[in-house]
N, C-alpha and C positions, 0 to 999 in steps of 0.2 A: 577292392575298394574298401576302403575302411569305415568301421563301423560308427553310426552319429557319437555315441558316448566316448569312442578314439578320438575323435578330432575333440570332443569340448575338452576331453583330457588335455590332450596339446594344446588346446588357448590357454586352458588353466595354470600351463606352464610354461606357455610363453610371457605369459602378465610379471612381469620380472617388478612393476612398480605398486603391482595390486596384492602381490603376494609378499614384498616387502614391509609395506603398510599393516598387513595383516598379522606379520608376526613381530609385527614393533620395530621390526629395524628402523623405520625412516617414516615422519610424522607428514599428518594435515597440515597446514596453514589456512585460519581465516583471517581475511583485514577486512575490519567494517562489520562493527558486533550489534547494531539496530535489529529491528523489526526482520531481516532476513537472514544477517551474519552468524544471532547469536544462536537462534533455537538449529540450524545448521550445525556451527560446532559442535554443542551438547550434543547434538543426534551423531553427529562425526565423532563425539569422544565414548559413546558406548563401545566403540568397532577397534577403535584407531586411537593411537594419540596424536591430540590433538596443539595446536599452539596456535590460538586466538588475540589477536592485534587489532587495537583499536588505538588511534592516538591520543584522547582524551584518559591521561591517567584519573579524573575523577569517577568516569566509568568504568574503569578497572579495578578500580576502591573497590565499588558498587558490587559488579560479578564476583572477584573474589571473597564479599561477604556473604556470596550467594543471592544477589538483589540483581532482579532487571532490571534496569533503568528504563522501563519502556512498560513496567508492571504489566506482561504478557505471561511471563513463566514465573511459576511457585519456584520456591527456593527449596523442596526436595528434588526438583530436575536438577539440581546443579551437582547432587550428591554423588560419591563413587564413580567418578567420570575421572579419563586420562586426558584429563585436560589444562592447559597454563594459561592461563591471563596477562597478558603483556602488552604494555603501551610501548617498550623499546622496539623498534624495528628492527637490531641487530637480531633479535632474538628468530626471524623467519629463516636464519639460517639454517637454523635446525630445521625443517620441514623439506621434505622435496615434492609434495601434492599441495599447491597453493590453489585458496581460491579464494576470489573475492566481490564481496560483496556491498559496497559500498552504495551510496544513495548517488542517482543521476536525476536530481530535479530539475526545471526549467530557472530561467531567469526571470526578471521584469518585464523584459522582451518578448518573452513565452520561446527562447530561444534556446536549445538543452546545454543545460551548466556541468560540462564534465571534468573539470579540473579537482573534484575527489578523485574518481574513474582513472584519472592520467596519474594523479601523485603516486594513487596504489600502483598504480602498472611500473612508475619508477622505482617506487620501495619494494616491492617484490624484487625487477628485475638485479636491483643492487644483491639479491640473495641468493638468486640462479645457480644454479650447478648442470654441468652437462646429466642428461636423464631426467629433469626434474617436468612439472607439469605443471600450466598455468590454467585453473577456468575461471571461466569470469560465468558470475549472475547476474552481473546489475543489467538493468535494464538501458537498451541502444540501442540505436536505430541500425539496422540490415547494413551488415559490410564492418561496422566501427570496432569492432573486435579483429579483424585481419587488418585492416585498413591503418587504423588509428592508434591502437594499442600495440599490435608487434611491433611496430619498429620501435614504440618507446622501449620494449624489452629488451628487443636487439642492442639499440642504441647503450642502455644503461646497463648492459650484461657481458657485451664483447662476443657474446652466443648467436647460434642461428635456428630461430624458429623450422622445426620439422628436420633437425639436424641434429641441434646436442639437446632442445627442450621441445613439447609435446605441447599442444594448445588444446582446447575443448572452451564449451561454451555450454550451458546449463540452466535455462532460464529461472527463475526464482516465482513460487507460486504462492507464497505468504499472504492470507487473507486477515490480518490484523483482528483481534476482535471474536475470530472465527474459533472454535477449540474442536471442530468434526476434519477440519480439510486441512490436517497441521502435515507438517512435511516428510514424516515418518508416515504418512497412508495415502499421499498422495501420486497419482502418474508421474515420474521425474522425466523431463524431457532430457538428451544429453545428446552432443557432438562433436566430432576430433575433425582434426584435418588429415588424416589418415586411418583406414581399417582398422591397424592395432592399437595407434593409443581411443580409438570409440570403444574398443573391448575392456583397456584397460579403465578406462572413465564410466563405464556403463557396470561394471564388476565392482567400483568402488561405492556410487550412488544407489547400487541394487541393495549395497549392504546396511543402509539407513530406512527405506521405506517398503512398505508391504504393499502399496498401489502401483509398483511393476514399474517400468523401463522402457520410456520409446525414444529409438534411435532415429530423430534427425540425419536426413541422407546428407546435410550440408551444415558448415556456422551460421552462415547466412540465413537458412531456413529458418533452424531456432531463432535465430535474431529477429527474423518478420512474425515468428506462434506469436512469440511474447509480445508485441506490440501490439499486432492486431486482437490480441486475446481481451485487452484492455479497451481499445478503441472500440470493438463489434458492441458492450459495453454501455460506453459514453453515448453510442445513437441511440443504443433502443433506450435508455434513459432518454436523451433530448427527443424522442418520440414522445415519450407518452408525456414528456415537460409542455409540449408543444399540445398535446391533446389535451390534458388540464387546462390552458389556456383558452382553448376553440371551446371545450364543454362549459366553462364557466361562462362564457358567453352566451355560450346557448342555454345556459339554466339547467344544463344536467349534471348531475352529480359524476363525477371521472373514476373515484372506485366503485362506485356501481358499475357503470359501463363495463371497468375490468375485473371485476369479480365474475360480471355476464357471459363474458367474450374469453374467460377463461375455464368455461368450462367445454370449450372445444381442443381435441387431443395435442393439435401443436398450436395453441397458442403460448407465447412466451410472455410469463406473469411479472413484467418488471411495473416500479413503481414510479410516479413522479419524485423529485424533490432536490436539493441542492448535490450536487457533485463536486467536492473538493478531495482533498488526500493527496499522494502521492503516486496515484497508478491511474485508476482515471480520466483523472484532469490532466494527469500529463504526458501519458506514454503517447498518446493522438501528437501532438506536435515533434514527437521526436521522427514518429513516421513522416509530418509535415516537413521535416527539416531536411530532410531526406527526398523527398519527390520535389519540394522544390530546388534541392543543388542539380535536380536530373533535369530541370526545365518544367516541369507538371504541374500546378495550381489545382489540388483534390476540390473538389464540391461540395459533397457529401460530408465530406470529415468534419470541413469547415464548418459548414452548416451547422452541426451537431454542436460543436463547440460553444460558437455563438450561442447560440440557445441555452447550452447547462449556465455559460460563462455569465450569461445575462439572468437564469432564473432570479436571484435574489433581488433584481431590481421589480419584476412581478409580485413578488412574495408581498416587497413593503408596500408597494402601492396597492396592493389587493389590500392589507392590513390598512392603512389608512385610509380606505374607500370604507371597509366595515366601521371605523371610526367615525366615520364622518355621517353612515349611515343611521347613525346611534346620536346623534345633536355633540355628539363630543369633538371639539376645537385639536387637532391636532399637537400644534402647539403648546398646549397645554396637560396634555396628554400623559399616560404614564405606562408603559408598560413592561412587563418582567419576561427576558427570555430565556429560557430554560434549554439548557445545553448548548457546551462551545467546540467540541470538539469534531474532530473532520467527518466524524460517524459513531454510530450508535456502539457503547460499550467499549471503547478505548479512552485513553487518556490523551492522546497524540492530538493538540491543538494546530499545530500545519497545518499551511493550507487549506483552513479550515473557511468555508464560505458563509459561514455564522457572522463572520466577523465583519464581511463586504454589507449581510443585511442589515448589522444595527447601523453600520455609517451610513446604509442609504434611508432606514427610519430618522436618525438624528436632522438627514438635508430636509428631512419635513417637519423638525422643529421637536419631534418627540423625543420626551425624556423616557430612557432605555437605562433599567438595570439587566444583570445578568448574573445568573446561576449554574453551575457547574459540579456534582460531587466528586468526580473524576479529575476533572482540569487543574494542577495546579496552578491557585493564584499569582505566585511568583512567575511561575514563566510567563503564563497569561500577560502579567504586568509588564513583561520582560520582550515579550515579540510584537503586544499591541499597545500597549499603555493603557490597557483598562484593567478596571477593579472589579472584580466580582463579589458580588455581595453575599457573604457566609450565607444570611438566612433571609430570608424574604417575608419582606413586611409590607399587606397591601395598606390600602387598596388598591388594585391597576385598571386602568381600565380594559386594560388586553394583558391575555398570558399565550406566549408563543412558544409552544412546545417544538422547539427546530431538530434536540436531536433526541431520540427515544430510548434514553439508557435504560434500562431493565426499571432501575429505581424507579422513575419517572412512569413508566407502564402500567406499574402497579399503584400510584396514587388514587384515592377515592375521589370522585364529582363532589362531596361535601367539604376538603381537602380545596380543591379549586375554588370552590363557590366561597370561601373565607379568603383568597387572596383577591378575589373579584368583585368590583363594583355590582350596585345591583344588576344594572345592564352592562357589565362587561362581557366581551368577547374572547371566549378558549378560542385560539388559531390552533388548529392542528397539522400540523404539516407533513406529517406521514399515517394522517387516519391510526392513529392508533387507540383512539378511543371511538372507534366505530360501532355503534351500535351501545354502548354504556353510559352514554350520556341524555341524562331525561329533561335535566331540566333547565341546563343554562343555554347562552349562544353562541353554539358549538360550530365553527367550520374549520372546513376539511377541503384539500386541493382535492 
């Protein structure tokens, strides 16, 4: 019987596409260079060379000057890397390990928009070669990867999955914002549709991060981690959205409660507040689009939804109930809200549920300015048609801290109390000034 270090020898040298890669012969392929594609590549260009496709030649300006267009990664990441930047798609020819990463958001409908998802699967497929290898990251619902995407390959390649080209699947764990859980140290989940290309996919991803390799027994499997990873998520958020509500009623403070109840060994310390972004809010419906083509109406999912989907309409009426509790006229009201973006410390205004709260203050007649040092005004202007105002000049009668960029955490209460009427109200909407606040009137969900 041969010895364990015999057989890894012979995987090692059965990897005919992992050991190609390894010594240059035959490149990466990324399509879709955002918040998951691009710090991927870089991390795939220390190993491997690499050939990154994104169809926006204006973000290909960007990278090749060494700029993220997503201001995640410093411009020495981009250094001494085997890596090419390219908006032409002929150029994925060169690659025979494609992967891609492209954004699968929702619709209007809350219905999942994959016509990025399919383009890439046809621009790939147009660059196929027998041997070559497709993984997909992007986020989809259980099945949409065998299902929905091969046969665009097959179709647009003349190839046949698990014959002349290798599939895998490799969920993407990009936490925006985040600089401890970046994708060189995190778990990489991976799966093939066969034993040896999971070795040869698992031998390639191993060679980018130091948080180790778990192999998915199915596509499918990964396809349901990643979704529900998101979704488990969105509840316990619309929990404690939902307990904020019930406690404010009852006159108890809700980070008290959970500061209390958090110091028993498993309780899970999540916090109330708006849910928007791209993973979230959205990956729950991709799963929903999926139990309902099986016949299934989830409960619980739903549930949750509604509740984050709806916080911002609590938010403003809570805000204009403190207004009101103050002799102050709504109507004539004024208030400054501070931070636009989908979450603390990015720039990425998407999806951002900031924006759902000022329309629903404005349906109560308040006049709402808005501050941002992160957001560019242009796009801002560009996706919502609002103006953010450089610098903020009170009085307000309310300042509503929605998203808590670092900047913003560190402002002084004398700082506040100069944009604020005498009796104006600090909203806090993620307690971050808990416990620092003496002397204005400070609430906190």
């Amino acid at each position: 019987m041969p010895e364990p270090a015999a057989v890894e020898l012979v995987k090692i040298k059965q990897m005919r596409i992992f050991n190609d890669l390894e010594s240059g012969l035959k490149a990466v392929s990324v399509t879709g260079l955002g918040y998951v594609g691009l710090p991927l590549a870089l991390q795939m260009a220390q190993h491997f060379r690499v050939i990154a496709f994104d169809r926006c030649p204006a973000r290909i300006e960007m990278m090749n000057r060494g700029k993220d267009p997503s201001n995640e990664i410093d411009a020495d990441e981009f250094e001494g890397k085997k890596i090419e930047f390219t908006s032409d798609e002929a150029d994925l020819r060169k690659a025979h390990f494609h992967i891609v990463t492209v954004p699968t958001p929702i619709d209007q409908r809350r219905v999942p928009e994959m016509s990025a998802l399919f383009d890439a699967s046809r621009s790939v497929a147009k660059s196929l070669k027998k041997g070559d290898y497709v993984i997909y990251e992007s986020t989809v619902y259980p099945g949409c990867t065998e299902e929905d995407c091969v046969p665009l390959l097959e179709e647009n390649s003349g190839l046949k999955s698990g014959v002349d080209f290798k599939l895998g699947y490799s969920p993407e764990r990009i936490n925006p914002g985040d600089k401890i859980h970046t994708v060189n140290k995190i778990v990489k989940v991976v799966s093939a549709q066969d034993e040896q290309s999971l070795e040869e996919v698992s031998a390639v991803y191993s060679k980018i991060t130091s948080g180790g390799i778990y192999k998915a027994p199915s596509i499918k499997v990964a396809e349901a981690a990643k979704v529900i990873e998101n979704t488990q998520r969105d509840l316990n958020i619309a929990f404690v959205n939902e307990l904020a509500i019930i406690f404010q009623k009852m006159g108890i403070n809700t980070r008290e409660v959970l500061e209390t109840a958090s110091t028993k060994w498993n309780f899970m310390p999540f916090k109330p507040g708006l849910v928007g972004g791209h993973c979230i809010g959205v990956d729950p419906y991709y799963l929903l689009y999926k139990t309902r083509k099986l016949g299934y109406e989830p409960e619980v999912i739903l549930s949750g939804r509604r509740i984050n989907d709806s916080m911002h309409l609590w938010v403003a009426k809570k805000l204009v109930q403190l207004l009101t509790s103050k002799g102050v006229n709504p109507v004539k009201s004024k208030v400054l809200v501070m931070g636009l973006s989908f979450k603390e410390n990015v720039t990425d205004i998407r999806n951002s549920k900031v924006f759902d709260l000022i329309a629903e203050l404005r349906s109560f007649g308040v006049e709402v300015e808005m501050v941002d040092p992160l957001a560019d005004p242009a796009e801002v202007k560009k996706l919502y048609g609002e103006s953010v105002t450089e610098s903020p000049v009170g009085p307000y009668d309310a300042v509503l801290l929605a998203v808590p960029h670092r900047f913003y955490s560190d402002l002084s209460e004398e700082y506040l109390q100069k944009l604020l009427k005498a009796d104006g109200v600090f909203f806090d909407l993620k307690s971050v000034y808990a416990g620092r606040i003496k002397n204005l009137n400070h609430y906190m969900i």
